[in-house]
C-alpha positions, -999 to 999 in steps of 0.1 A, spaced: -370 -544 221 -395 -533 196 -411 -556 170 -402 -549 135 -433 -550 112 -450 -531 86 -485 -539 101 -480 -519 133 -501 -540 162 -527 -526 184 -530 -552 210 -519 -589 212 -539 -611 239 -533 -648 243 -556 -671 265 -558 -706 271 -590 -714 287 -621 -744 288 -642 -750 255 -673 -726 262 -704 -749 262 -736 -746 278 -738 -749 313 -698 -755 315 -674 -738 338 -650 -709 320 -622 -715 343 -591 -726 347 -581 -690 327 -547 -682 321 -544 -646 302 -515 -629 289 -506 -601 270 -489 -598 237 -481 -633 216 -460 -654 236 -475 -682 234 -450 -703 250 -451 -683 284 -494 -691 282 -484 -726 276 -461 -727 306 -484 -715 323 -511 -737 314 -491 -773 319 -481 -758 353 -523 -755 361 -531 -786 348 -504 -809 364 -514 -794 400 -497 -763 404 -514 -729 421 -520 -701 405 -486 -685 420 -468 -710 406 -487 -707 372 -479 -669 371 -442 -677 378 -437 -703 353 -454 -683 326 -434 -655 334 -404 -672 337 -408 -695 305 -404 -656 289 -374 -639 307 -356 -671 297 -369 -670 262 -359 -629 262 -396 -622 247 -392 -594 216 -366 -584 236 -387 -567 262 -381 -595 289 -353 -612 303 -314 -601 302 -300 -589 270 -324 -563 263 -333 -527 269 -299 -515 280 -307 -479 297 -284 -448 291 -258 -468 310 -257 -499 288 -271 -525 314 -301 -546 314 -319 -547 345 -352 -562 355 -383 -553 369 -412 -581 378 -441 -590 407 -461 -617 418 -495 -614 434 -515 -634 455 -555 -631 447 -563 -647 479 -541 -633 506 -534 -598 490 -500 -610 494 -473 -589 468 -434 -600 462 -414 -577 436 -381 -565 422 -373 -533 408 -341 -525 389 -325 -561 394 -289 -561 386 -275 -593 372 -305 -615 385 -322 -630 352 -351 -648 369 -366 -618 381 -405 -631 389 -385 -662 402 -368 -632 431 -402 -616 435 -419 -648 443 -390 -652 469 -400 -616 484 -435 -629 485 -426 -660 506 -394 -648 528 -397 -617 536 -427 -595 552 -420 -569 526 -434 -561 490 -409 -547 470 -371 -548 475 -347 -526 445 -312 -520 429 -280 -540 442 -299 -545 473 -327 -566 454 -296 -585 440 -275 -594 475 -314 -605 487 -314 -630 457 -282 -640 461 -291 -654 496 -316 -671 482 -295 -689 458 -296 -673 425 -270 -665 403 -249 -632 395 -244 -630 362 -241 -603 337 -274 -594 320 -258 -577 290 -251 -596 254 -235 -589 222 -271 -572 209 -279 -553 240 -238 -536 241 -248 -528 200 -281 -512 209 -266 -490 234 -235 -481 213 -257 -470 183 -278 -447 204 -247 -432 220 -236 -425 183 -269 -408 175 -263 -387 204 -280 -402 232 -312 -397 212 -346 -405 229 -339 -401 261 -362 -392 291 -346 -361 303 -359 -323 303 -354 -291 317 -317 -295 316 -283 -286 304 -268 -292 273 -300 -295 255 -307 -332 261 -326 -332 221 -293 -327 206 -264 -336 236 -254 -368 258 -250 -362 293 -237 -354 320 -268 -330 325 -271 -300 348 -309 -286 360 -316 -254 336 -329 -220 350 -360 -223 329 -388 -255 337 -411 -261 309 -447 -273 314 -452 -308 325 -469 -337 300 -473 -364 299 -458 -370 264 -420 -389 260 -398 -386 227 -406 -428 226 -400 -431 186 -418 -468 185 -449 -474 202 -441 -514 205 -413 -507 228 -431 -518 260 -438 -553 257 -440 -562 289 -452 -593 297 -480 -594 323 -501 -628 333 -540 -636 348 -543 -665 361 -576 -681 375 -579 -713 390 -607 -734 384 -622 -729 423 -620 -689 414 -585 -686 432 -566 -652 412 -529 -644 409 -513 -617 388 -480 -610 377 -454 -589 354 -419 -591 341 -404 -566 318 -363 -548 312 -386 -520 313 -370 -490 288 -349 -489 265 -321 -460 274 -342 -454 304 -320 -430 329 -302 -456 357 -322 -462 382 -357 -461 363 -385 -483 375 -412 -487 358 -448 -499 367 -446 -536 360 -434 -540 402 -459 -517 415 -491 -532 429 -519 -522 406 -499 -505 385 -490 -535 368 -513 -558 376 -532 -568 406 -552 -594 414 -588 -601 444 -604 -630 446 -635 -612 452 -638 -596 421 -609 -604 397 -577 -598 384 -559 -575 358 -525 -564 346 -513 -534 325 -482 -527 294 -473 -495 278 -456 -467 292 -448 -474 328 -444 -440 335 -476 -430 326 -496 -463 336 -477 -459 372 -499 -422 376 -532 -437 371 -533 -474 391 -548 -489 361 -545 -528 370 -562 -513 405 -589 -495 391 -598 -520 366 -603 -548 392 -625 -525 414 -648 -517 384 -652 -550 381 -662 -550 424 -685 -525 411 -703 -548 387 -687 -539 354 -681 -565 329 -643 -570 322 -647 -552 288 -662 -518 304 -639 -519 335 -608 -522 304 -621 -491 283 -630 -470 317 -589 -475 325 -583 -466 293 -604 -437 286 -589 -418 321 -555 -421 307 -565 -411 272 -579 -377 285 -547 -368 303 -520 -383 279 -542 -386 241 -513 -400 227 -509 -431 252 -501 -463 240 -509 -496 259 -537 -517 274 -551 -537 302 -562 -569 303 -589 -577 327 -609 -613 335 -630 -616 364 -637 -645 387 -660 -662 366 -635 -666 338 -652 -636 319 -621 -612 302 -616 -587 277 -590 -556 271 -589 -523 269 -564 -513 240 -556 -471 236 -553 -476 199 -588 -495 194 -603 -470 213 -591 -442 191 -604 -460 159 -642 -465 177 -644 -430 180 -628 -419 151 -632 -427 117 -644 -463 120 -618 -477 92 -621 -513 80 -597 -538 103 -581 -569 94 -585 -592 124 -561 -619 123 -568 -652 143 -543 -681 149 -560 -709 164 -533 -736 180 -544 -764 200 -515 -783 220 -488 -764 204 -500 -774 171 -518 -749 144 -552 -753 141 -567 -731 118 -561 -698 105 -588 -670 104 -584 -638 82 -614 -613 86 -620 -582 69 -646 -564 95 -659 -525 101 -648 -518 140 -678 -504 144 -696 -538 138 -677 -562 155 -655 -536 179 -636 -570 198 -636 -607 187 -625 -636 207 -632 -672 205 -629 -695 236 -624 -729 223 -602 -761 242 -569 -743 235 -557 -707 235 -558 -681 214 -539 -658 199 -556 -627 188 -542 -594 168 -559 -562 156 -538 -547 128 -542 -510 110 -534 -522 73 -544 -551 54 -514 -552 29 -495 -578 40 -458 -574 52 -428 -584 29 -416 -618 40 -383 -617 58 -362 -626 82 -374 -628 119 -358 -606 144 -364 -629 166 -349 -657 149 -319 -641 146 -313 -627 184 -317 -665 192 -284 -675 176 -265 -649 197 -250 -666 228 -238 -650 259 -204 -632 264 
């Protein structure tokens, strides 16, 4: 589900990492995309009282399917043209190369918790559909129904306004102004790369980095994937080094945005073997980026990237556009929390073109947002405030 804001994001990262002092260690690292900082946390406590890095990565991930992150993660989200939720996540193992993954997961909601059981159970990688469901079920999880209250209003309003975006061309009745059933046409137009996505915040898919302090990697993803996606849709977030991907000989990265397009391009992949290469976390990001960019200009996502000295950076479409366009002025909005608590807040007014990233690593993680206007937005009511009130039906 999209977030609602007049200051349209460009890329959230949150971290938790070591206070950066001379001649100190960067790592333990734990790196996640967009704001939820209660997945990094998770995450975090799970490092710090012993766990691996698998079991950090499942406990971040977790912490947000439960928590149904902006809607994006967890049950009760993203119906597709259907009306039902289902779920898409991996797990990756840094050291072995080991993958475990879902991919539309019916009526499972701890997806990464599924994945990490194809990781450990099973000499496959990736298991989908009903069959991904009866495989969890034998491992003890619960059917349930993914959809809620919000989720069967979402879908209802899009069938009143005619089925409209969906992901469907070149057939019969026109799918811009009818609901299916569809039929193939006679006539194929040119493929692109382009969708009829009408918010570019609806991909929030959760994906985690997490190194251990001995240089041990693990990646992972969870995400509902689309909203009004055709049944059946799967996305990149299960798809080794599509969504993220992890080596311990060179690093680890994951991916959000469009799945579709991220799954052409390997971007998780490609990032960590930059890295291999001898490319600092921050080129490696903006390489990714750049490929897609020249296929699909009008791409919106970003990778995250750390390698296994606990160096890390992103590579953001939208920030890349603004370096090599006009160079506006950005406000750069830092919130500073230290064990749960907040710490400071930082308001910058900056030229991109000085300052093109900014993060601070200090004994806590941070929370860092790029935003395209400095007006700030009229106070009211969080969407996410109010979806936590609904209950199951």
């Amino acid at each position: 589900m999209a977030r609602k804001s007049n200051l349209p994001e460009l890329f959230v990262l949150v971290l938790l990492g070591p206070a950066l002092e001379v001649g100190s260690s960067r790592l333990p690292l734990v790196l996640n995309t967009w704001p939820f900082k209660n997945a990094t946390e998770a995450a975090w406590r799970t490092l710090l009282s012993g766990g691996s890095v698998l079991d950090a990565v499942e406990s971040g991930c977790a912490m947000c399917e439960a928590e149904q992150c902006d809607g994006t993660v967890g049950f009760g989200g993203s119906p597709d043209e259907l009306g039902e939720t289902t779920l898409d996540a991996m797990i990756m193992d840094g050291t072995t190369m080991a993958v475990g993954a879902v991919g539309d997961l019916r009526r499972i909601k701890n997806a990464i918790g599924v994945a990490r059981k194809v990781l450990e159970h099973t000499t496959h990688t990736l298991l989908v559909g009903e069959s991904a469901t009866k495989f969890a079920e034998s491992m003890g999880f619960t059917n349930e129904d993914l959809s809620t209250r919000s989720s069967r209003a979402i879908h209802s309003d899009w069938l009143a306004r005619k089925c409209q975006p969906n992901y469907w061309r070149n057939v019969v009745p026109d799918p811009t102004k009818h609901c299916g059933p569809y039929k193939p046409s006679d006539v194929l137009e040119p493929s692109n790369l382009t969708y009829r996505e009408t918010d570019v915040h609806g991909h929030d898919t959760i994906g985690m980095v997490v190194i251990h302090k001995m240089g041990r990697t693990a990646a992972g993803t969870s995400t509902n994937g689309l909203k009004f996606k055709i049944h059946g849709r799967i996305g990149d977030s299960p798809v080794p080094g599509a969504g993220a991907y992890a080596d311990d000989t060179a690093g680890a990265a994951a991916a959000t945005g469009d799945g579709d397009t991220l799954l052409r391009f390997l971007p998780s992949y490609q990032a960590v073997e930059y890295m291999r290469g001898g490319d600092e976390p921050s080129v490696a990001c903006q390489k990714v980026i750049s490929r897609i960019q020249k296929y699909s200009p009008k791409f919106f996502g970003a990778v995250i990237c750390a390698n296994v000295i606990g160096s890390y950076d992103l590579g953001d479409a939208k920030e890349q556009k603004a370096l090599l366009g006009s160079k506006p002025s950005k406000l750069v909005e830092l919130f500073l929390h230290c064990l749960g608590h907040v710490f400071c807040l930082l308001l910058l007014s900056l030229s991109f073109s000085e300052h093109p990233l900014l993060i601070l690593r200090i004994d806590c993680f941070l929370i860092f947002k790029v935003m395209t206007d400095v007006t700030p937005p009229p106070t009211k009511v969080s969407k996410r405030a109010e979806k936590k009130k609904e209950t199951m039906v």
